[in-house]
C-alpha positions, 0 to 999 in steps of 0.5 A: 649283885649276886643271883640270890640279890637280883630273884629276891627283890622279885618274890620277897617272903615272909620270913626266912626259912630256918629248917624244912621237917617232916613227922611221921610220913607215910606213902602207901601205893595200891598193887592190884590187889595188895598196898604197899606200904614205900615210907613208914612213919619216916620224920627228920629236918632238913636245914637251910645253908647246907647240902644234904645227901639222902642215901639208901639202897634200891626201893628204900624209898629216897625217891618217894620221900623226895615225891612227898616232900615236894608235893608231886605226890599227895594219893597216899601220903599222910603225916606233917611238913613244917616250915620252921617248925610251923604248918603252911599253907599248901599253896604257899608250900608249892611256891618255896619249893622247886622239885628237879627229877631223874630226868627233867623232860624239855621241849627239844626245840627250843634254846637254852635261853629261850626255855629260860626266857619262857620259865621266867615269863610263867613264874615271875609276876607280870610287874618284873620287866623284860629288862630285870628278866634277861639279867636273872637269865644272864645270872642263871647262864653264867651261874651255870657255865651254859653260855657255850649253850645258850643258843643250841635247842634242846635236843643238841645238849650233853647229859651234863647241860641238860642237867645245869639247865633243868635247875637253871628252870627252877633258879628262875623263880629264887626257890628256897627249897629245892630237891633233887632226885639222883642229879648225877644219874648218867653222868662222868665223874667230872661233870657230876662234880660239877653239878653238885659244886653248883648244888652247893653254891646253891646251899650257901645262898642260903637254900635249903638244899636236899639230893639223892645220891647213888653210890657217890664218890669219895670226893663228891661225898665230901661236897655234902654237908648232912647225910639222911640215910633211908632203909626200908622205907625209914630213916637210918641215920640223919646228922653231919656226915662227919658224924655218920661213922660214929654213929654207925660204930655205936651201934655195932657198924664198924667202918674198915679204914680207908673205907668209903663212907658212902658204900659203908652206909650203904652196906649197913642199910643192906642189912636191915633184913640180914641183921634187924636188931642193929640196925633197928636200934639205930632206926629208933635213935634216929627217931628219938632225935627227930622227936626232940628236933620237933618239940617246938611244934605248937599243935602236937596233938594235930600231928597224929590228927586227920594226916593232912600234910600241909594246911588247905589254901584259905580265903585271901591268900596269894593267888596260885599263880603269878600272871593271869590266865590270859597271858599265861594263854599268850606266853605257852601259845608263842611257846607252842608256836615256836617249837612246832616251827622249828619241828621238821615232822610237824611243819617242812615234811607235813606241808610238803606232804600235802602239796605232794599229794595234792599234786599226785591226786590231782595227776591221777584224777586229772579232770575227772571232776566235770566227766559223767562217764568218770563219775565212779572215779570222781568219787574215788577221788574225793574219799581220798582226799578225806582219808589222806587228810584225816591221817596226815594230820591225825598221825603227825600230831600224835606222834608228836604231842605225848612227848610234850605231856611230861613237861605239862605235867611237870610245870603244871605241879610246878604253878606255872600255869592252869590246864586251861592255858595250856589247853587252849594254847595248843588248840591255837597254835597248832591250827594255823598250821593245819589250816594252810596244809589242808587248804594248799592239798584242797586247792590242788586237788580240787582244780587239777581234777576239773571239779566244777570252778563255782566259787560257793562250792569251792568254799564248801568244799573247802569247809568241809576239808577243814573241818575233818582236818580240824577233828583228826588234829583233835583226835590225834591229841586225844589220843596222844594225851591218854595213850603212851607214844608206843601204843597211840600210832596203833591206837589212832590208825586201828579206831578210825578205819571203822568209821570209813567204813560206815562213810557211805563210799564202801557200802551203802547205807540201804545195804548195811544191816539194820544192826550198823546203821545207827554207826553211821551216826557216829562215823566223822567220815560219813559226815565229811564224805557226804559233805563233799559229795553234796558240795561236788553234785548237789545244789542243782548242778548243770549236767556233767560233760559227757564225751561217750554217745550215753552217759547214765550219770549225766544228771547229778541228780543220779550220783545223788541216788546213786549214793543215797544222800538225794535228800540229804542236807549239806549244813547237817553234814557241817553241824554234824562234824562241829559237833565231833569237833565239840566233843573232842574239845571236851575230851582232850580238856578232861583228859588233860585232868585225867593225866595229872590225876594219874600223876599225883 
């Protein structure tokens, strides 16, 4: 049973898809204060059972015809895609088509199966058994010529197996439409070979298969059936390539012989601004054979209607993805899991860093903790604390998490799963980890300095430290989601040293202008420090040993004043962070929306 046997029986379709054509598309992008118009009533058909080339010089518009096409751009698209020459549903649309890009971002710590293994989970229905799954993987592996691979992480693959493996994720749900944008980019001779030899496999199992090419050569030019050559943004020549060089010639483009075709056509779109009317006439012909290709579509009057693309979902149609959300939530949230494991930045180096800490602090500090005349330093020690937890874990995740933001976006156009999955997947699966890092710090800390052994304070104190730890994580990824990686290291560290500011540890808040205390709501450190002030003095603590003849600060009750939160109260401090917790939450979901927005 060969790969296309063993996928079919697990997504049947309605019927077999004949061609994929498109009328009159157009792309317009806003710049500042201009648009820019990218396809201009482009149209042409793509056949099922041949490879086809799309072709043109830079800025023509192949990438953005391929961006339309597969539907991961919509803003500023309008014309018709047809399905065998009828319209389809949207939603359907995206389940025939699998969309590979220059460079397909992959989750570097995971293996060449297990990114295949977890691909195949998300895409195909709960009702295949694992059995079934490993044997479509088996198939895409050999298929591929991954098996030297399959068990090395991502990070370690050549260009070549990065490639074969980014359409091994698309093979996984038997698409039977698939595009490919610039697949050899970056490659060797042999290896681009290789992956359009199984591009072409691909096609005579009956796909309709569509790649842009830049400059191939003459041996990779032959591997492709159709050529689609793109000019300023409209279609210059379409049909067999074995055409292409008649074609040119009557319209006045002569090839010099032993010429490559490929650099000819490319010649001739180059001169669509130095010789127009040629090459205009051959724009027009091309979109007289286009018209005559489309003649079979039932509704002509619709094409040039309100400029949809494809037909809105209706009532009753397929669901838009085949698992629930609940198992989507556990497949991304092991996903998660693992790679965070296996990441040395986010797992050996930060919990080694807080026992590292714990262990400096605690030595600094060492029994400061029950010392009246040490008060002063005591204090010192527990803004320290704070400080340390909220970077530590703040900064790691932010580091970390924009890295990931291209593979959500990439598999979330692709159906794969919902952005509440993901959203709770990640708020899951970091926690753990962040949760024994701060409490191994805590412990440490807390015994070495000689803080008093109660066990309801310890647990305050506890508290306290994880909720802070738990707002940097959300904060980090907030800020890993909205900024790109170059500028979110900056970002986090510059807008959180304000809110220490206004802690209540640097100035107090009787010394503060009337213009800043509001601020001192707003500040999560204000609320941590507090916290852990209270949960070290507060609730009628015994008085501080006191090894000099006169200590001011004996009674906690002094501290207490001396930091002006005597009648402050510990639970408003841990409701006063739920709810930055709470409020991060909500942000990271809306930004999560806000990223797909920005890629659409």
């Amino acid at each position: 049973m060969s790969l296309d046997e063993t996928v079919e029986v697990v997504i049947p379709l309605v019927k077999t898809i004949t061609s994929l054509s498109f009328r009159n598309l157009n792309y317009t992008v806003s710049q500042k204060e201009n648009k820019k118009q990218l396809l201009k009533n482009i149209s042409g058909t793509f056949r099922s059972g041949r490879l086809t080339a799309i072709m043109g010089p830079s800025g023509a518009g192949k990438s953005s015809l391929m961006n339309a096409l597969s539907g991961f751009k919509t803003k500023g698209v309008t014309g018709r895609i047809l399905i065998n020459n009828e319209m389809t549903e949207r939603q359907k649309y995206r389940q025939l088509v699998a969309y590979n890009t220059q460079e397909v971002p992959l989750l570097q710590n995971i293996t060449v199966q297990e990114t295949l293994h977890f691909a195949a989970d998300l895409k195909l229905s709960s009702n295949v058994t694992r059995i079934h799954k490993t044997k479509i993987i088996n198939d895409i592996i050999a298929l591929l010529g991954l098996e030297k691979c399959a068990h090395s992480q991502a990070r370690v693959l050549s260009g070549g197996e990065r490639k074969r493996l980014s359409i091994g994720l698309e093979l996984v749900s038997n698409p039977k439409i698939m595009f490919f944008d610039e697949p050899t980019s970056g490659l060797d001779s042999e290896s681009s070979y290789q992956v359009i030899s199984y591009m072409k496999d691909l096609a005579r199992q009956g796909r309709c298969v569509v790649s842009v090419i830049h400059q191939p050569s003459s041996e990779l030019l032959e591997l492709f059936d159709d050529i689609y050559v793109v000019a300023d943004g409209r279609c210059m020549y379409q049909g067999a390539l074995d055409d292409m060089i008649a074609t040119l010639a009557g319209a006045g483009f002569v090839c010099p012989q032993y010429y490559n075709r490929a650099d000819f056509a490319m010649k001739v779109a180059c001169t669509v601004n130095t010789d127009p009317d040629k090459v205009n006439l051959l724009m027009k012909q091309m979109q007289s054979t286009s018209s005559d290709q489309m003649n079979g579509f039932h509704d002509e009057q619709s094409i040039d209607g309100d400029g949809q693309l494809l037909n809105e979902s209706r009532g009753g149609s397929s669901p838009q993805y085949p698992i629930s959300q609940f198992r989507q939530f556990l497949i991304l949230t092991r996903r998660t899991a693992l790679g965070t494991f296996r990441n040395l930045t986010l797992t050996r180096l930060r919990f080694i860093g807080h026992l590292l800490f714990g262990l400096i602090v605690g030595s600094v500090f060492y029994n400061v903790g029950d010392d009246g005349a040490k008060v002063l330093a005591n204090i010192s020690c527990l803004i320290m604390i704070l400080m340390f937890i909220v970077f530590s874990n703040s900064m790691t995740v932010v580091l970390t998490f924009p890295l990931e933001m291209a593979v959500f976006v990439r598999e979330h156009k692709s159906n794969c799963y919902s952005v509440a999955a993901y959203f709770f997947s990640k708020v899951v699966a970091d926690f753990p980890l962040m949760l024994a890092g701060v409490t191994c710090c805590q412990i440490i800390a807390y015994y070495l300095t000689g803080q008093l052994n109660e066990t309801e304070r310890i647990v305050m104190f506890w508290g306290i430290c994880c909720l802070m730890g738990w707002t940097a994580q959300m904060y980090g990824m907030v800020a890993g989601c909205i900024c790109p990686v170059e500028v979110s290291p900056f970002v986090v560290p510059s807008s959180i040293v304000p809110m220490v500011l206004f802690s209540g540890f640097f100035i107090r808040y009787g010394e503060l202008l009337d213009v800043f205390k509001p601020l001192t709501y707003v500040s999560h450190f204000r609320y941590g420090f507090e916290g852990l002030a209270l949960a070290t003095y507060g609730f009628n603590r015994t008085e501080l040993g006191c090894e000099e003849m006169f200590c001011y600060y004996r009674k906690s009750k002094k501290v207490l004043e001396l930091l002006e939160i005597e009648n402050s109260n510990y639970w408003f401090d841990v409701a006063g962070l739920g709810v930055w917790i709470a409020v991060l939450h909500v942000m990271l979901y809306v930004s999560l929306r806000l990223r797909l927005r920005w890629n659409q």
